[in-house]
C-alpha positions as CSV (number, residue, x, y, z in Angstrom):
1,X,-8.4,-4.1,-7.0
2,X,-10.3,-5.3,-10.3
3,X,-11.2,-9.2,-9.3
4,X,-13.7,-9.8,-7.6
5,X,-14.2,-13.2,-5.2
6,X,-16.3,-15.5,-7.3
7,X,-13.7,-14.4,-10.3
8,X,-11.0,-15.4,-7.5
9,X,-12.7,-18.6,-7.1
10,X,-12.3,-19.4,-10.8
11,X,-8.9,-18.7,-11.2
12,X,-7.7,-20.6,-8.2
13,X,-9.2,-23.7,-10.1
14,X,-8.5,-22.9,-13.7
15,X,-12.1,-22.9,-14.6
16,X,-13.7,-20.0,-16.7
17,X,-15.9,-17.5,-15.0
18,X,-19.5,-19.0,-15.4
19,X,-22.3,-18.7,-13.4
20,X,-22.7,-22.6,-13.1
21,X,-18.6,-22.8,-12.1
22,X,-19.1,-20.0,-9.5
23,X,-21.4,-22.2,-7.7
24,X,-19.8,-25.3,-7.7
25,X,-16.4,-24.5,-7.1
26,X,-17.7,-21.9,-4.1
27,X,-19.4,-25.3,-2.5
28,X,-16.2,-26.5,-2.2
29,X,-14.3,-24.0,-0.7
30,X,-16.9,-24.3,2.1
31,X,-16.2,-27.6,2.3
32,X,-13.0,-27.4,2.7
33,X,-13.4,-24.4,5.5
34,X,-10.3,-22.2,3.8
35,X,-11.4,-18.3,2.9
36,X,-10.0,-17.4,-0.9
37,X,-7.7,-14.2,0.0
38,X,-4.0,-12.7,-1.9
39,X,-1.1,-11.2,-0.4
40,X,0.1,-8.8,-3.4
41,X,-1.6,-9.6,-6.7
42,X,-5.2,-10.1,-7.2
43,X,-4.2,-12.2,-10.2
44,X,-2.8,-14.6,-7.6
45,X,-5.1,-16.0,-5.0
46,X,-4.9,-18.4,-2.6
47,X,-6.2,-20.2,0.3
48,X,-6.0,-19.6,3.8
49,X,-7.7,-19.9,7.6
50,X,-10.2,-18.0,8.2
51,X,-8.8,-17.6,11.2
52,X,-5.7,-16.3,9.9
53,X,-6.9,-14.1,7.9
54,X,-8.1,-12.1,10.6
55,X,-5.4,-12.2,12.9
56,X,-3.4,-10.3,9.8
57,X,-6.2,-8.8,6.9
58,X,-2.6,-6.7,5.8
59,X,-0.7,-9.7,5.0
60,X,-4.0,-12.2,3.9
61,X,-6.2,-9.6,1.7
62,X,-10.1,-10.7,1.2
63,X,-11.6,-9.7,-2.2
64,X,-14.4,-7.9,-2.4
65,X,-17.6,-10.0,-2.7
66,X,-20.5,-9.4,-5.8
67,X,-22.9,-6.7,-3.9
68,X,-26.4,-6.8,-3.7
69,X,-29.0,-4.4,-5.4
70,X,-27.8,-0.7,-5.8
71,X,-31.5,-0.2,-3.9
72,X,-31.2,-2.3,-1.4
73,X,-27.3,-0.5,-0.3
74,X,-26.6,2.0,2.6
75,X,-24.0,4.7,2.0
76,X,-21.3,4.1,4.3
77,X,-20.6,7.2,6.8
78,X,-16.8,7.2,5.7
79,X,-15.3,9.7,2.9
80,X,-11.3,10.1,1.5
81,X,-9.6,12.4,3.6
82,X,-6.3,12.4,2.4
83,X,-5.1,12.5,-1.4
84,X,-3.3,9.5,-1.3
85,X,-6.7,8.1,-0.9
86,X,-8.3,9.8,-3.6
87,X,-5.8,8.7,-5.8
88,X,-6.5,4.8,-5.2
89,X,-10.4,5.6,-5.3
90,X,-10.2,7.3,-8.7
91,X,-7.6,4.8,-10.0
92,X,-9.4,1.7,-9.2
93,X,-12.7,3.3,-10.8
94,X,-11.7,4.6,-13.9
95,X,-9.2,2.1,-15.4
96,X,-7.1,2.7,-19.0
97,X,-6.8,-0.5,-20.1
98,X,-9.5,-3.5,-20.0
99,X,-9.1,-4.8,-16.0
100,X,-11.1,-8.2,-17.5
101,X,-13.7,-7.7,-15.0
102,X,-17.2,-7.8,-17.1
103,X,-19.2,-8.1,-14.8
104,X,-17.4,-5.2,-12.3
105,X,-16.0,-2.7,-14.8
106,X,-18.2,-1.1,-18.3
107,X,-16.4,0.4,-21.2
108,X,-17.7,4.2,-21.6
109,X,-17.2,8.3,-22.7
110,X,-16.6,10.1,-19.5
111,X,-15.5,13.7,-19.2
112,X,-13.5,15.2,-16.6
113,X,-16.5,17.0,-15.2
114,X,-18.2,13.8,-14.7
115,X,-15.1,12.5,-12.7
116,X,-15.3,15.4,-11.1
117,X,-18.9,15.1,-9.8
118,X,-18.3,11.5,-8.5
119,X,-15.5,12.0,-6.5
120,X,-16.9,15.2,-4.7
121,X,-19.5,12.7,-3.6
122,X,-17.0,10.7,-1.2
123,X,-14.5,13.7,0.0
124,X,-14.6,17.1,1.0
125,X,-11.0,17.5,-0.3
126,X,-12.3,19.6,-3.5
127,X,-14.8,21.5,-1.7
128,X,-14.8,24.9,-3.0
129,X,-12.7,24.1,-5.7
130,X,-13.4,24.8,-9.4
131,X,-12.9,22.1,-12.0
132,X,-9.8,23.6,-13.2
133,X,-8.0,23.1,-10.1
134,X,-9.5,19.4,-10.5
135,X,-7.7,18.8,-13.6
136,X,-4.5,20.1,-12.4
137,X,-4.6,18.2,-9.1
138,X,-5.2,15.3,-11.0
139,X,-2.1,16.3,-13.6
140,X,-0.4,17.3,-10.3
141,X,-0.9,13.2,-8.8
142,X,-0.7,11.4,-12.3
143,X,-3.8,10.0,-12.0
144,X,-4.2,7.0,-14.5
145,X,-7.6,8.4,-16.2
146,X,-5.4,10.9,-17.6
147,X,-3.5,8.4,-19.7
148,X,-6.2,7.9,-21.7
149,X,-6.5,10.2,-25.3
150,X,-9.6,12.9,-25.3
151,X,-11.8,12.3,-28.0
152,X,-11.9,16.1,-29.4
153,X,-15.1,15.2,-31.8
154,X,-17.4,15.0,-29.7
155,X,-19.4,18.5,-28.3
156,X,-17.8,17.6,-25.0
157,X,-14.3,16.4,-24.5
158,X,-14.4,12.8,-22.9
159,X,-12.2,10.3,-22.7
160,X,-12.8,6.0,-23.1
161,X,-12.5,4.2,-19.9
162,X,-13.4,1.3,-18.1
163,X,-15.6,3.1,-15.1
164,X,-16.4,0.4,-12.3
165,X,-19.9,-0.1,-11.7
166,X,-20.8,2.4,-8.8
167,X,-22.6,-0.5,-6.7
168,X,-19.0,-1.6,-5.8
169,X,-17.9,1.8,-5.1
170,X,-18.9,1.7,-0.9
171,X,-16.7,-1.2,-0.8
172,X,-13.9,0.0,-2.3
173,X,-14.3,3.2,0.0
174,X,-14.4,1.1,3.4
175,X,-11.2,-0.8,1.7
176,X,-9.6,2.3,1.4
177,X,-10.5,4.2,4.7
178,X,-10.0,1.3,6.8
179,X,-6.1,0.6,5.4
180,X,-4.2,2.2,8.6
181,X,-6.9,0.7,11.4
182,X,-6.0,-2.8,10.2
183,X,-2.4,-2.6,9.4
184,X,-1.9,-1.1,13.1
185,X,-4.3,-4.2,14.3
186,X,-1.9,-6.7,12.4
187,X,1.0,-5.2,13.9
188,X,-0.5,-5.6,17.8
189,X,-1.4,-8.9,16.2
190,X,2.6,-8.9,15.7
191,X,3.2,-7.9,19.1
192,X,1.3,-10.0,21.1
193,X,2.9,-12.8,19.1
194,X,6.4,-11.5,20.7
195,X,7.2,-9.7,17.6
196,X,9.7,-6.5,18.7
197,X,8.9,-3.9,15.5
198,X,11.7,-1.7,14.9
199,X,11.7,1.4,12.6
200,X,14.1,2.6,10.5
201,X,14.1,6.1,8.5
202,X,16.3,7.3,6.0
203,X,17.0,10.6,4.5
204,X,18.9,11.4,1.8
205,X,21.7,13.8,0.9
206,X,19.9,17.1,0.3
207,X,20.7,21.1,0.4
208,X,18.4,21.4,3.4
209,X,20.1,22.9,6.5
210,X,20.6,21.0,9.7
211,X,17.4,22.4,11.4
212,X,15.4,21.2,8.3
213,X,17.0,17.9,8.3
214,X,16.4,17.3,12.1
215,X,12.4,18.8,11.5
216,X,12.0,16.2,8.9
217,X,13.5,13.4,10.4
218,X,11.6,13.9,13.4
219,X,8.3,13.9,11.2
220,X,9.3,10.2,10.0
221,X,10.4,9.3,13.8
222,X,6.8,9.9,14.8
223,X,5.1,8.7,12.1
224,X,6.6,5.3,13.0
225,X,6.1,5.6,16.3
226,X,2.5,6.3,16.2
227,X,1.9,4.5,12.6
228,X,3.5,1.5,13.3
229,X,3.7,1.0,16.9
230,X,7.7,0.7,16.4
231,X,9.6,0.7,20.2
232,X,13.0,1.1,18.5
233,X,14.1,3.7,16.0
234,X,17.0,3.4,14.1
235,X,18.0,6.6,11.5
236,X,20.3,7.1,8.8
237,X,20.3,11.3,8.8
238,X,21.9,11.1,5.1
239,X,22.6,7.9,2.7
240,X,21.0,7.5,-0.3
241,X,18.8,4.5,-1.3
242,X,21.5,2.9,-3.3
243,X,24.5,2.5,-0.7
244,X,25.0,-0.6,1.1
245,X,24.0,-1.0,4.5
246,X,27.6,-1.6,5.7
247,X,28.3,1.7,4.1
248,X,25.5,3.9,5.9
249,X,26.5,6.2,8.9
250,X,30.2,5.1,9.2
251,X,31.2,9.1,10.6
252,X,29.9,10.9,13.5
253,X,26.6,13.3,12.8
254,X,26.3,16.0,15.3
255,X,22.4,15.6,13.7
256,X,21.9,12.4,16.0
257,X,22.5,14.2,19.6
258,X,19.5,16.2,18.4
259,X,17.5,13.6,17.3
260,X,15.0,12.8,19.8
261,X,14.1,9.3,20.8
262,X,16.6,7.1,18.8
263,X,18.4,4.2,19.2
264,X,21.3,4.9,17.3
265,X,22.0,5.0,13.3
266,X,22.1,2.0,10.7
267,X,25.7,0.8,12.4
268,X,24.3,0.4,15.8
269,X,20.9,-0.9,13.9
270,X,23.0,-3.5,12.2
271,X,24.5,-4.6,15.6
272,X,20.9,-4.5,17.8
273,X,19.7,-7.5,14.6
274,X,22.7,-9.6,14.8
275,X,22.6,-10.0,18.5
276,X,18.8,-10.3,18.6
277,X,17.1,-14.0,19.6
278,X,13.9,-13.1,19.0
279,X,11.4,-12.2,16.3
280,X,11.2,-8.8,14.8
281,X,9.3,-6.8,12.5
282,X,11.6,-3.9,10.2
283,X,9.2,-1.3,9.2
284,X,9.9,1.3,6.9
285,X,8.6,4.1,5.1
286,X,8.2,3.6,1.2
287,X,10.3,1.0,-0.2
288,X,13.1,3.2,-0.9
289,X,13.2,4.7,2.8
290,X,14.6,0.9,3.5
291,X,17.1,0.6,0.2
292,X,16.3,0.9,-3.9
293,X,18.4,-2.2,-4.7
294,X,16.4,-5.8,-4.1
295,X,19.8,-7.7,-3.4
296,X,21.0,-5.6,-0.4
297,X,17.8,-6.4,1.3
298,X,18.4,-10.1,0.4
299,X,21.9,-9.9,2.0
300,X,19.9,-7.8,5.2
301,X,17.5,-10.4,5.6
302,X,20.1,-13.5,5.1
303,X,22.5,-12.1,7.9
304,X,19.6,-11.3,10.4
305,X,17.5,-14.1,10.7
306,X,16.1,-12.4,13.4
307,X,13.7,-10.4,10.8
308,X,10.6,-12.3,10.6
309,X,8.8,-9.7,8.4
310,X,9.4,-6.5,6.7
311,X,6.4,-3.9,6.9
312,X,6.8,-1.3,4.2
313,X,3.7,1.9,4.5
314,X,3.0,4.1,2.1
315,X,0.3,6.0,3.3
316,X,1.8,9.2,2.0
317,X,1.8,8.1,-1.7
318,X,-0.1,5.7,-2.6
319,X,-2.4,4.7,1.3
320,X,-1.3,1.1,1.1
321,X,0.9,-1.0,3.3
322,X,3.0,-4.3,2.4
323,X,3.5,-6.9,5.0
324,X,6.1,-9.4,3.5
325,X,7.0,-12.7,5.5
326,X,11.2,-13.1,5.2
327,X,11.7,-16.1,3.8
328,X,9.1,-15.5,1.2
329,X,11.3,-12.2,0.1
330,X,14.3,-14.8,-0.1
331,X,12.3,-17.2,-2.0
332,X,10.0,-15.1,-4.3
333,X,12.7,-12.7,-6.7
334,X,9.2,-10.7,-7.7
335,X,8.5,-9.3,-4.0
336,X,12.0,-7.9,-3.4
337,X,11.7,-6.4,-7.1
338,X,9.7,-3.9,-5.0
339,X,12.6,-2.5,-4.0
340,X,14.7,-2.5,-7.2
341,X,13.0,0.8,-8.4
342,X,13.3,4.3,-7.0
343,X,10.3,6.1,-8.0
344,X,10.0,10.3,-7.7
345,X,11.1,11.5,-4.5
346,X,8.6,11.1,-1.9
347,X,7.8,13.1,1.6
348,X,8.2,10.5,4.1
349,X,7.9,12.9,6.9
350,X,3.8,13.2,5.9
């Protein structure tokens, strides 16, 4: 994330980022008892509850607020543990292109052993590990620094970034770590609101052998179970992304009697939503793991009223989590463009 609140502020009113507008447009956001928060885009806040925003931080996202003193800051007993993780900490502090964010972000010559140095600081991940196998990791994850050309003139190759002041970088670590502990507390939030969450994982037509296939499915099973809180589980055990839900897991599988804890496949799923009276909450794995085309999750959504919210988790990728409310999928075409693409094939079953 590149805005910070007060630059939040300012945009909600259409007033430039000044000092002297910070203050008086923050005086009347107080007045008015709302918290400035955003659902997707940063570029796009708005105003909520305070009280809603933290009975569901997932769906209602605060911004991070200007920090005080580096001196006067305690490092946070948290580190990355997974690369997913490391990914968003090193793509959020060393950006390609401007992020408009004076105040958070400085243009300068970094070189990979720099990077390097940082991000040992917040994980043990590289411990042991020489800088070469830092720069292939990092080719390995398509890290974003990497986009950026190497200036070969200098003594030392570097490259031109915009690096985020390091003051902001113990926020942006607690952000990061704390991603699954409040998505699972805006799911019991879900729950206790009579929300039924219901699973679904898909897996697509491979070469893997049937003992494979079952391993891996059962990977994603748990995952949602213990993820996600989901008390149903519906699988397709091979469709791909593309086909229609009608069209999913019309034949018998033998894979399903050795499937463990399952409701049934996308038919019976299909069924359980049109007969349901009462609220629920679909939750898949990756956006393609629920379909890669945006109109067949319209067409989902518009015949099951019943789904109240779609939860898409990504902690495998990319460590983040969408919580989408249904109608505003039917009535916003750039949220269920989230679905329209179907990036490199994932392990869901992480």
């Amino acid at each position: 994330m590149n805005t910070t609140r007060n630059q939040a502020i300012c945009m909600f009113y259409y007033v430039e980022f000044t000092p002297e507008n910070v203050e008086i447009y923050k005086r009347k956001l107080q007045e008015s008892e709302l918290e400035i928060c955003y659902n997707t885009a940063p570029n796009q806040p708005i105003l909520v509850v305070q009280q809603r925003i933290l009975g569901d931080p997932l769906t209602y996202r605060k911004y991070l607020d200007v920090l005080p003193d580096k001196k006067d800051l305690k490092r946070k007993k948290c580190e990355l543990q997974t690369d997913a993780q490391v990914v968003q900490f090193m793509n959020n502090i060393y950006c390609v292109d401007d992020p408009n964010n004076h105040e958070a972000y400085q243009k300068k010559l970094v070189t990979t052993q720099e990077i390097f140095d940082i991000i040992n600081e917040y994980t043990t991940i590289f411990e042991n590990k020489t800088i070469l196998a830092f720069a292939r990791w990092c080719s390995n994850n398509k890290t974003i620094f990497l986009r950026a050309k190497e200036n070969r003139n200098a003594s030392k190759r570097k490259r031109e970034l915009y690096v985020m002041n390091d003051i902001y970088y113990d926020c942006m670590l607690t952000s990061i770590t704390e991603y699954l502990p409040n998505y699972q507390q805006s799911l019991k939030t879900l729950q206790n609101g009579e929300f039924e969450i219901i699973g679904y994982a898909r897996k697509s037509p491979t070469t893997d052998n049937l003992d494979t296939r079952v391993k891996l499915l059962e990977l994603m099973i748990n995952n949602l179970r213990s993820r996600s809180f989901a008390t149903r589980i519906y699988v397709s055990a091979c469709s791909r992304a593309s086909t229609p839900f009608s069209e999913r897991d019309l034949k018998n599988d033998e894979i399903y009697k050795k499937l463990n804890n399952i409701d049934g496949n996308t038919q019976e799923m299909m069924k359980y939503l049109h007969s349901a009276n009462h609220n629920v909450c679909l939750v898949s794995i990756d956006f393609p793991g629920l379909s890669s085309r945006s109109h067949q999750v319209k067409e989902l959504l518009e015949k099951n009223p019943s789904i109240q919210k779609v939860a898409i988790e990504t902690f495998a990728v990319s460590n983040e989590v969408f919580i989408y409310d249904s109608e505003a999928l039917l009535s916003d075409t750039k949220l269920l463009e989230k679905f329209d693409c179907r990036p490199r094939p994932i392990q869901r079953s992480k």
